[in-house]
Backbone as JSON, one array per atom type, in Angstrom:
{
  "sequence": "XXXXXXXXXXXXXXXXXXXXXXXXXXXXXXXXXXXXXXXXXXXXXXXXXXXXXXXXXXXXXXXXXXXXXXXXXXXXXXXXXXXXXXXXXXXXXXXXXXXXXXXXXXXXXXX",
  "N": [[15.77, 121.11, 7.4], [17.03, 118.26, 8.06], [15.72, 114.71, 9.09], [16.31, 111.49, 10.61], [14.28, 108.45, 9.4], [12.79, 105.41, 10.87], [14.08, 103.48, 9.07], [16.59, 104.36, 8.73], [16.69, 106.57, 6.12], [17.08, 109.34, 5.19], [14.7, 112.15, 5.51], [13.47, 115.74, 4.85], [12.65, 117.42, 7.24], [9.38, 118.83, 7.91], [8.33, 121.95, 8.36], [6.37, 123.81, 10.84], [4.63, 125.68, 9.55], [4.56, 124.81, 7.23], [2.83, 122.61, 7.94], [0.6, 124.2, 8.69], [-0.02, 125.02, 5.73], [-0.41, 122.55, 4.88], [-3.2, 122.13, 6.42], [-4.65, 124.24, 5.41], [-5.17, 123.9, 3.21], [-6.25, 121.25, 3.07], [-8.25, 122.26, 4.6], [-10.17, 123.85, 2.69], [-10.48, 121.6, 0.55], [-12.13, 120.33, 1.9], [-14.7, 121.62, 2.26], [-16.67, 121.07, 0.61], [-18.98, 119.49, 1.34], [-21.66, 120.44, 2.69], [-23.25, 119.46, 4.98], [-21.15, 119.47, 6.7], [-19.2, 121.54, 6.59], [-19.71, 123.26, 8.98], [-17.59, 122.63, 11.15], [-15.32, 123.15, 9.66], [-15.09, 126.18, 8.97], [-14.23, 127.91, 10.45], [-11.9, 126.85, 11.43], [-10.31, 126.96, 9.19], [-10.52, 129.22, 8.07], [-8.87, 130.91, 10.34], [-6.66, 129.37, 9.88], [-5.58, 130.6, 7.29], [-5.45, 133.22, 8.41], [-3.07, 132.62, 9.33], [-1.07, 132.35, 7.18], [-1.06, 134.51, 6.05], [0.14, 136.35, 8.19], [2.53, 135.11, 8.42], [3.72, 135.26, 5.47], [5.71, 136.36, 4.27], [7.54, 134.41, 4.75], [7.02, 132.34, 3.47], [7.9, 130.57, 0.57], [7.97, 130.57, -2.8], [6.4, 128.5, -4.6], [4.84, 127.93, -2.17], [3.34, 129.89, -1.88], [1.81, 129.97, -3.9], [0.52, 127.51, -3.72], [-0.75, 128.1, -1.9], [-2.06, 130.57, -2.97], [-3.57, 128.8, -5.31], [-5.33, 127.45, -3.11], [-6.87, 129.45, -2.41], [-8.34, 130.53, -4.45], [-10.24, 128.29, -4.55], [-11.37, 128.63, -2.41], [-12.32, 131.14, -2.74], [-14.54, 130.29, -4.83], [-15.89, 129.0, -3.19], [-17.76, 130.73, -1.36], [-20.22, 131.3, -0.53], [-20.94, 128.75, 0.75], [-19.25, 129.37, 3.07], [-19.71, 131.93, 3.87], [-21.82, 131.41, 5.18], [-21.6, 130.93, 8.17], [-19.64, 132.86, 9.17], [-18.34, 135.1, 11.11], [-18.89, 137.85, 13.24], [-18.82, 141.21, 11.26], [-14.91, 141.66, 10.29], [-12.44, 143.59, 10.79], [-10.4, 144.49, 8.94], [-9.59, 144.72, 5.92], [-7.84, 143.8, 4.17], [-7.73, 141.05, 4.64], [-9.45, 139.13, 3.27], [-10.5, 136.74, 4.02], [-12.54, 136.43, 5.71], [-14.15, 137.96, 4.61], [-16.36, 136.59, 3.23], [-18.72, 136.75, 3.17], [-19.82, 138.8, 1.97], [-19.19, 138.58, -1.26], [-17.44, 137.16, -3.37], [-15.95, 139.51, -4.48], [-14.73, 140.39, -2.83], [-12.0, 139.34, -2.17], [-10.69, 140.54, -4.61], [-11.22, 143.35, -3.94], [-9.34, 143.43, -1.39], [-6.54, 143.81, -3.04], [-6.25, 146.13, -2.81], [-5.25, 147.44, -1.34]],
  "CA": [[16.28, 120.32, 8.5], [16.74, 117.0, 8.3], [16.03, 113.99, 10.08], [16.13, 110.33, 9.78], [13.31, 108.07, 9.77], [13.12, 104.24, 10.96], [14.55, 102.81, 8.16], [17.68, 105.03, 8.27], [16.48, 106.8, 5.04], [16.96, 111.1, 5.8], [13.54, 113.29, 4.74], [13.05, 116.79, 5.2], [11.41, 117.43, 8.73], [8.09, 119.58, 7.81], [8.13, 123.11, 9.62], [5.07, 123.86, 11.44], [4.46, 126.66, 8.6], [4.39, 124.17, 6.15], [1.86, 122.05, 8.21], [-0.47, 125.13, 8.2], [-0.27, 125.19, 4.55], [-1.6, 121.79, 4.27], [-3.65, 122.28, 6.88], [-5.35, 124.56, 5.08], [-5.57, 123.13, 1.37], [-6.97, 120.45, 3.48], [-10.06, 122.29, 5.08], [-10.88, 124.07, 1.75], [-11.08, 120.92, 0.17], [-13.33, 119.6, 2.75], [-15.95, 122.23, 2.17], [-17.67, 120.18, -0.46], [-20.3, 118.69, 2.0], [-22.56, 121.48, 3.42], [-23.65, 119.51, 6.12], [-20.08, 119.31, 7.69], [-18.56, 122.67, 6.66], [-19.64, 124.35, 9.96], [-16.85, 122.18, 11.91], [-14.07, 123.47, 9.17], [-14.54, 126.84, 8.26], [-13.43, 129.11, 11.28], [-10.14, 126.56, 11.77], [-9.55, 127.0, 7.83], [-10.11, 131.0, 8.19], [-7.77, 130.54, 10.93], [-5.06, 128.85, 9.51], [-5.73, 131.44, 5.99], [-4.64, 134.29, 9.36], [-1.47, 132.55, 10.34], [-0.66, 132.1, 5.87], [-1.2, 136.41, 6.14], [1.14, 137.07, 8.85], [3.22, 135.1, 7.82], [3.38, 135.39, 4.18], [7.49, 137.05, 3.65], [8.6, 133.36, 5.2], [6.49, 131.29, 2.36], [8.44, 129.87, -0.38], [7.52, 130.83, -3.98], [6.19, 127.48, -4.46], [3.89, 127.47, -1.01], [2.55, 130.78, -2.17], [1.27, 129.24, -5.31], [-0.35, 126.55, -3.01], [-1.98, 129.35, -0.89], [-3.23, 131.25, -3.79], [-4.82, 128.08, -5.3], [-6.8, 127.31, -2.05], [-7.72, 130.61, -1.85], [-9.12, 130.49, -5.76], [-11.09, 127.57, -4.56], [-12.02, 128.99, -1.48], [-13.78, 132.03, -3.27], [-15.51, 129.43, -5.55], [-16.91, 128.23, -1.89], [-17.15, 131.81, -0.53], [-21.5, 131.08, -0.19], [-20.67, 128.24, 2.28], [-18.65, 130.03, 3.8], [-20.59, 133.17, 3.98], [-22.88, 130.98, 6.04], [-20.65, 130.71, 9.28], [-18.81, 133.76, 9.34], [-18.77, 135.79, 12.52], [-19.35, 139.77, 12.84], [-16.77, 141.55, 10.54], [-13.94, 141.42, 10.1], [-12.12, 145.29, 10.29], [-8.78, 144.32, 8.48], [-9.89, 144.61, 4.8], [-7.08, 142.51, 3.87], [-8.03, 139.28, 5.2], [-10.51, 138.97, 2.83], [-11.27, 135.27, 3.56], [-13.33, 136.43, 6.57], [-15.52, 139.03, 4.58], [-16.6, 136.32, 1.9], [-20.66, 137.06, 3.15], [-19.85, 139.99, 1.03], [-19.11, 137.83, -2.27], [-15.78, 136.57, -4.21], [-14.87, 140.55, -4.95], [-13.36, 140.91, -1.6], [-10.44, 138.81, -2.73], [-10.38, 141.39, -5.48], [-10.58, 144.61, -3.38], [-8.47, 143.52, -0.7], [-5.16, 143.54, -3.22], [-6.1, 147.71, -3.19], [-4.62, 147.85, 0.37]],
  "C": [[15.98, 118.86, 8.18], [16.77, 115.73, 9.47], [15.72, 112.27, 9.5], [15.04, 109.28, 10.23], [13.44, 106.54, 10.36], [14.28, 103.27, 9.73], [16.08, 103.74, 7.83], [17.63, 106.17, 7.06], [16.5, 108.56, 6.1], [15.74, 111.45, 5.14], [14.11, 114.43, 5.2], [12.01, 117.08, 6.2], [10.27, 119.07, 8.36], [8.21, 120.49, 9.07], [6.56, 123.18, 9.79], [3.67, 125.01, 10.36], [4.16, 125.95, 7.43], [2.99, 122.87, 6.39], [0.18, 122.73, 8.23], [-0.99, 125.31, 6.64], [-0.94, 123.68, 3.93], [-2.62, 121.52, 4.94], [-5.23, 123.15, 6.03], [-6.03, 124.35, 3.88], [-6.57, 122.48, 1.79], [-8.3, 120.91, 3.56], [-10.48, 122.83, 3.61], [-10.88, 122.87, 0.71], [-11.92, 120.46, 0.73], [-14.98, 120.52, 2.89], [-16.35, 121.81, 1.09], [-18.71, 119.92, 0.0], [-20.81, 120.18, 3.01], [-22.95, 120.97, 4.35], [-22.42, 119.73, 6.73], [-19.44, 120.77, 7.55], [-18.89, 123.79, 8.0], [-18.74, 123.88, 11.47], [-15.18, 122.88, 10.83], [-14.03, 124.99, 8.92], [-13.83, 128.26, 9.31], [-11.73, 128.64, 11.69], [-9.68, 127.14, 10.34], [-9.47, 128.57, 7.95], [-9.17, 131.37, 9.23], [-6.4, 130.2, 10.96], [-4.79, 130.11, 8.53], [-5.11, 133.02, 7.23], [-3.31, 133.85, 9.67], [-0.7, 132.71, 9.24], [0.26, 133.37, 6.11], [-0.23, 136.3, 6.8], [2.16, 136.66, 8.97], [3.99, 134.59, 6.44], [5.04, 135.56, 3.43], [7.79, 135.21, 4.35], [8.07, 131.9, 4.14], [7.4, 131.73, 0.94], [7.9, 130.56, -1.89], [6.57, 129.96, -4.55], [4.72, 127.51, -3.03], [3.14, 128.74, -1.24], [1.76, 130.21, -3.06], [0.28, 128.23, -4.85], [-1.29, 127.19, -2.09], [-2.71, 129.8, -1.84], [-4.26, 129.86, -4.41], [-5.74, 127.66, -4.83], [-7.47, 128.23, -2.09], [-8.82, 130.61, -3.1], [-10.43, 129.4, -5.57], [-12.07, 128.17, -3.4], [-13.02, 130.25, -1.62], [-14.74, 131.1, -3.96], [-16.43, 129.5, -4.62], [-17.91, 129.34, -1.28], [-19.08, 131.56, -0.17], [-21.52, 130.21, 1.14], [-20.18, 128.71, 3.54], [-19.04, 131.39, 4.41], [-21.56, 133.07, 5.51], [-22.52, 130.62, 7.62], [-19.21, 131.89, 9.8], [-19.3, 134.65, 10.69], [-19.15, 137.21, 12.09], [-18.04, 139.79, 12.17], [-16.02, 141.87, 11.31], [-12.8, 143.01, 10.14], [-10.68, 145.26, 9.62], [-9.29, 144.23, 6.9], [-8.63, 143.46, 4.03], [-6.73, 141.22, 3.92], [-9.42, 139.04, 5.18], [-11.83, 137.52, 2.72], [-12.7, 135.61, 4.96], [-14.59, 137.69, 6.28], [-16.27, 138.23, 3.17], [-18.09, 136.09, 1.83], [-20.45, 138.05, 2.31], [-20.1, 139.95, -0.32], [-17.49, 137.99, -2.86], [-15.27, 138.01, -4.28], [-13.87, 141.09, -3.73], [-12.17, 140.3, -1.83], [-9.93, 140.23, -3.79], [-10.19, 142.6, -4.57], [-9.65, 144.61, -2.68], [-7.11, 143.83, -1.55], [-5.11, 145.38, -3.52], [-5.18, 148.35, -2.26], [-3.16, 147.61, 0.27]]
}
């Protein structure tokens, strides 16, 4: 969809699906600083639920940008470990069992 901006010039108007996706790149880059990661990581596991369900309407391209957060986001998966609620019972939405360690990315693709 397009639309045009001040300057007359047309972009591509950003779906709300595509704001989740940098939404979320975003917070898993922002877990670098351990003091602040306990304000990002239940919105970022959050957004990483809306990726999941809907996953068939991402691009080939915005998948590729999901899986690399996610690659970073196991790197993190200790910080993250540290702010996780009770489990999680969906084995496939492995970003919320990463107190477990990085292989839940791995088992989840059994499901």
């Amino acid at each position: 969809m397009a639309e045009s901006d001040p300057s007359g010039n047309f972009r591509m108007k950003r779906t709300n699906l595509e704001r989740v996706i940098e939404q979320y790149v975003r917070l898993v880059n922002a877990l670098q600083d351990d003091e602040y990661f306990d304000t990002v990581v239940i919105p970022l596991l959050g957004a990483r639920d809306v990726l999941f369900d809907k996953w068939h309407h991402l691009t080939k391209e915005q998948r590729n940008m999901v899986w690399q957060a996610d690659a970073a986001l196991v790197q993190k998966w200790r910080i993250v470990a540290q702010m996780l609620p009770a489990d999680c019972s969906d084995p496939r939405r492995w970003w919320w069992l990463l107190d477990k360690g990085p292989q839940v990315r791995e088992k989840a693709e059994e499901y």
